[in-house]
N, CA, C and O of each residue as an XYZ file, in Angstrom:
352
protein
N     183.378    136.188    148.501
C     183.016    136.442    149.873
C     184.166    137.167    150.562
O     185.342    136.981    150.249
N     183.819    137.887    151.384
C     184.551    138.974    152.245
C     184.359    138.814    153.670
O     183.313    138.293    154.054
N     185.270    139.211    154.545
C     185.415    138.580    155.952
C     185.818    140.530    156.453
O     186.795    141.269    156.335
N     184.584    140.640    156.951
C     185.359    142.765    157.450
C     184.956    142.654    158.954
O     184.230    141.748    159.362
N     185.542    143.761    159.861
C     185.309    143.521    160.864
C     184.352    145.091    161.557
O     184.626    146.052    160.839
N     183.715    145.346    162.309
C     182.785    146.813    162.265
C     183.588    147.556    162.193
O     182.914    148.367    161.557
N     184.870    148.214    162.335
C     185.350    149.274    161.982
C     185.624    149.289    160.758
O     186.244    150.304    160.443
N     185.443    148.658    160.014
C     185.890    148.533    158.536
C     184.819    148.813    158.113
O     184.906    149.235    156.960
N     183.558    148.777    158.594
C     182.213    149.275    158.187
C     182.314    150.776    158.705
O     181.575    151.396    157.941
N     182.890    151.726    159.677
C     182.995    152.392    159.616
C     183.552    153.632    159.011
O     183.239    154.822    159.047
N     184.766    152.723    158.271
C     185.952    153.363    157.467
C     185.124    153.301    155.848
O     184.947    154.295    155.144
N     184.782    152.178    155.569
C     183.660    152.315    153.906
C     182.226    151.452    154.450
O     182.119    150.238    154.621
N     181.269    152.437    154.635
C     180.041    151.941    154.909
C     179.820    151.372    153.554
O     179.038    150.468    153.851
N     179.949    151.304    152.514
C     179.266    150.763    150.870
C     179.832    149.238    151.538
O     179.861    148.457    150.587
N     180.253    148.582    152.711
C     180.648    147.521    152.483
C     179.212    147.011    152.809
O     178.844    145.912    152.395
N     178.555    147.664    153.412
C     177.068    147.198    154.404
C     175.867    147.720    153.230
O     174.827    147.089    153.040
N     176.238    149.004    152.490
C     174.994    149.745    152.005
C     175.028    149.594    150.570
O     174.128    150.208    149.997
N     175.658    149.078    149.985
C     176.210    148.695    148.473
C     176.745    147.165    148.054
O     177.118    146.829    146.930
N     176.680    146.276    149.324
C     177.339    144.791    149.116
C     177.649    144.282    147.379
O     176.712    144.253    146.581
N     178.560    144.040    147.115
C     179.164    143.698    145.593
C     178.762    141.806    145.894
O     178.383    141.092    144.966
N     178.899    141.415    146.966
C     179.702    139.971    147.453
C     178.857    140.095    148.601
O     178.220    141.070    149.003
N     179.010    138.435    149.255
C     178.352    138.192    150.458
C     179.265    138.715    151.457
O     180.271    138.006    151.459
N     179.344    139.650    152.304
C     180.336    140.247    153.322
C     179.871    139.439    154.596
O     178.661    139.552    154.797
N     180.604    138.587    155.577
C     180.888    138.249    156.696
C     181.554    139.891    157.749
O     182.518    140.555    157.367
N     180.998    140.105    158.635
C     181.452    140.925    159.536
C     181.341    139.854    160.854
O     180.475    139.049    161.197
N     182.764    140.284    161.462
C     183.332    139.431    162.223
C     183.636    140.160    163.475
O     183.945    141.321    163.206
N     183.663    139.916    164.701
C     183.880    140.554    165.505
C     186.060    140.516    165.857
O     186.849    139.589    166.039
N     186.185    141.722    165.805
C     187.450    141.798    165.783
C     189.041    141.409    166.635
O     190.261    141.397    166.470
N     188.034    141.142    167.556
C     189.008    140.351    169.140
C     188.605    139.147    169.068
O     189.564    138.385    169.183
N     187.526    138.554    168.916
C     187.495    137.227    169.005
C     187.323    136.221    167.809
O     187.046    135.024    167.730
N     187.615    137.252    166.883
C     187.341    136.587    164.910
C     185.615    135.312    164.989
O     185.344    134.261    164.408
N     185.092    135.912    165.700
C     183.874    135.475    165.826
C     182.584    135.937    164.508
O     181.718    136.715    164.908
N     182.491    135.506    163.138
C     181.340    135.605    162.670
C     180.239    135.946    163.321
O     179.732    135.377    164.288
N     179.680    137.444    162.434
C     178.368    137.778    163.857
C     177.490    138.112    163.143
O     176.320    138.120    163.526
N     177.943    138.543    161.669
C     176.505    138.643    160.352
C     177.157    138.454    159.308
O     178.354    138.258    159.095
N     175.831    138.565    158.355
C     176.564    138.608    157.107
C     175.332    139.320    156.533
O     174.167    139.439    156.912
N     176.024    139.740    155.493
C     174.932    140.933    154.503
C     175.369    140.512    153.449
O     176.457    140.006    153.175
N     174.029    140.847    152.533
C     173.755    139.456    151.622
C     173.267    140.643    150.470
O     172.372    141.421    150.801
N     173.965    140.762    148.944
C     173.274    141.723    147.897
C     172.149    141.401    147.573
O     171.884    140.199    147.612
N     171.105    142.363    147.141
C     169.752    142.550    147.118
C     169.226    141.277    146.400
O     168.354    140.514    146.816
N     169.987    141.191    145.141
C     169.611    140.629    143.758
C     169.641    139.352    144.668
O     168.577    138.753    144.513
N     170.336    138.811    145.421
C     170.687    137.214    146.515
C     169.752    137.079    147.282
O     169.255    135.977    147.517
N     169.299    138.314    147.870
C     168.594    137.688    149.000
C     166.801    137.333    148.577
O     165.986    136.665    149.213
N     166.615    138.197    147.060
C     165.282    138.266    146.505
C     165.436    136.789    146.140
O     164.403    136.130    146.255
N     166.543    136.136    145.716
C     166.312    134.832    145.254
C     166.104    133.628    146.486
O     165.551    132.599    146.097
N     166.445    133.677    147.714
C     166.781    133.378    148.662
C     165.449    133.484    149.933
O     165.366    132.683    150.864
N     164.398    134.749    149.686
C     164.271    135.333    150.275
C     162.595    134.009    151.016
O     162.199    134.018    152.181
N     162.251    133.468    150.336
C     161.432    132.344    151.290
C     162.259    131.413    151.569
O     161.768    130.914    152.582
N     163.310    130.784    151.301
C     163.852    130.035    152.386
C     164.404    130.826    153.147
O     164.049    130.453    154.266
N     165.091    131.740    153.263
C     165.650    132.307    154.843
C     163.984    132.485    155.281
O     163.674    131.314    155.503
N     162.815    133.272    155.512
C     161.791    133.616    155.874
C     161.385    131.777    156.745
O     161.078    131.569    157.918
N     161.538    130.864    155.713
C     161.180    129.877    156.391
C     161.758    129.005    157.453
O     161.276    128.367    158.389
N     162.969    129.199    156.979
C     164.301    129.106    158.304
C     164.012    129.959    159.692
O     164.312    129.664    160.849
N     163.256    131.237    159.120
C     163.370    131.978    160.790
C     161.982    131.387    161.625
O     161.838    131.161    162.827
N     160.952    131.220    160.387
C     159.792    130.479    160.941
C     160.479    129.677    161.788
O     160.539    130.042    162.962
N     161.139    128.427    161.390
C     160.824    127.332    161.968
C     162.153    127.784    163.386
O     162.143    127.102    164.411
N     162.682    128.385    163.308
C     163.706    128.339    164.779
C     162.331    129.347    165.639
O     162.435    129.367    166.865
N     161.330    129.997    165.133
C     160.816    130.886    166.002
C     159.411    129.784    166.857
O     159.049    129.804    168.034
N     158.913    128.929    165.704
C     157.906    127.853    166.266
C     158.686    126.565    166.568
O     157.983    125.829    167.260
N     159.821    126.059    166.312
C     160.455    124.912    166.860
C     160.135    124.243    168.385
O     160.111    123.014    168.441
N     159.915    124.934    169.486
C     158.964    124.138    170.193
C     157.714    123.813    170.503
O     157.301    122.992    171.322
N     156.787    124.972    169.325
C     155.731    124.009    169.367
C     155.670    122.990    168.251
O     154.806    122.146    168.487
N     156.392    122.775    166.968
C     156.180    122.105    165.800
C     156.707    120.788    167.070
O     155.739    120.064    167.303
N     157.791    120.426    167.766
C     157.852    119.086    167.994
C     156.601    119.104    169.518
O     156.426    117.960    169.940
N     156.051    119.851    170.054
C     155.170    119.286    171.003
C     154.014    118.807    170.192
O     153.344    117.838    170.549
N     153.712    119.664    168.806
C     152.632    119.182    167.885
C     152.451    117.593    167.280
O     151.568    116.762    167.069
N     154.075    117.791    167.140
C     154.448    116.088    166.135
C     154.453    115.178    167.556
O     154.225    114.019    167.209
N     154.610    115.241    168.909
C     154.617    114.399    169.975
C     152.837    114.385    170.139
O     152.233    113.392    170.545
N     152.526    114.980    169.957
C     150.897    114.709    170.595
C     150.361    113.899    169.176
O     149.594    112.967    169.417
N     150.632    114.111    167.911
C     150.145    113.602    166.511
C     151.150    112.348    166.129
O     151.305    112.004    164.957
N     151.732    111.781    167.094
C     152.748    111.192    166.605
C     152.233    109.672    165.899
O     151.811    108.971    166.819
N     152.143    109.008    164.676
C     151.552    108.002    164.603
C     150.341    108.203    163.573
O     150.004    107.441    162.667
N     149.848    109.270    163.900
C     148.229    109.665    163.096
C     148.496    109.564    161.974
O     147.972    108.617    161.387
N     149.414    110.477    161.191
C     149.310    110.260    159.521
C     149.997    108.876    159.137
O     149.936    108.612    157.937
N     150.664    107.912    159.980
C     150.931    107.198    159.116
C     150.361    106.239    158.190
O     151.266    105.549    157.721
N     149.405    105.974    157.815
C     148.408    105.511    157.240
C     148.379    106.281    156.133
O     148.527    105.913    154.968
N     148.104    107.788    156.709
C     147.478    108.314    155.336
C     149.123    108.406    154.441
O     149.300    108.165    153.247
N     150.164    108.827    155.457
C     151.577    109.037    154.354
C     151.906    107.722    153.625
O     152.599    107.703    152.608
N     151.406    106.684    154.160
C     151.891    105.144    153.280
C     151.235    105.207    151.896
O     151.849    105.179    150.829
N     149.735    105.307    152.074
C     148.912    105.205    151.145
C     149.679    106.433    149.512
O     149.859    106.405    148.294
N     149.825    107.162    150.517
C     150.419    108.253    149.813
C     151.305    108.264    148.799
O     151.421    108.872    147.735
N     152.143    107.104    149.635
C     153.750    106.684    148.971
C     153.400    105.351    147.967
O     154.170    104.869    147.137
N     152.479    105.046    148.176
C     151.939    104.011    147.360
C     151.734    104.066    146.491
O     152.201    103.333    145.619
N     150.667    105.267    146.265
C     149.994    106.249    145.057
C     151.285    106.711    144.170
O     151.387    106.555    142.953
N     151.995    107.153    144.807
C     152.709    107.977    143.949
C     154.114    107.166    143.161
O     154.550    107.397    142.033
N     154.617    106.178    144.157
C     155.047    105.032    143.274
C     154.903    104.799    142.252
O     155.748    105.167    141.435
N     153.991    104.225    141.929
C     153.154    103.816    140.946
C     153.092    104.343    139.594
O     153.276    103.807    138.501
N     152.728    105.749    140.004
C     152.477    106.905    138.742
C     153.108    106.973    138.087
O     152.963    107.784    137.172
């Protein structure tokens, strides 16, 4: 892993358009992490959990107004569930 800051992307763009390594670009006055770019072959392996990570920060307030209005309902069916599968 590599820590560059945007002018260093300006000086060798292959750090952004060719990634070898996971590159951190950092903002340069305040050493503030602000991305990271991730090689192809990484992110194809990667690429439904990040997708599902952005899901859930993009629906996160309705998934808990959903689980507050349903709150209680499955538990029955998740016991039975855990029962079943115990067992097996």
């Amino acid at each position: 892993m590599i820590t560059i800051s945007s002018s260093d992307v300006v000086k060798k763009p292959s750090y952004i358009t060719n990634p070898q390594d996971i590159t951190f670009v950092e903002d340069a006055k305040k050493h503030i992490k602000k991305s990271v770019v991730l090689p192809y072959a990484l992110y194809e392996k990667l690429k439904e959990q990040i997708e599902y990570e952005i899901w859930l920060q993009k629906n996160k307030k309705g998934l808990i107004a959903c689980s507050n209005e349903n709150d209680g309902l499955f538990d029955d069916v998740i016991e039975e569930l855990g029962d079943k599968v115990k067992w097996q």
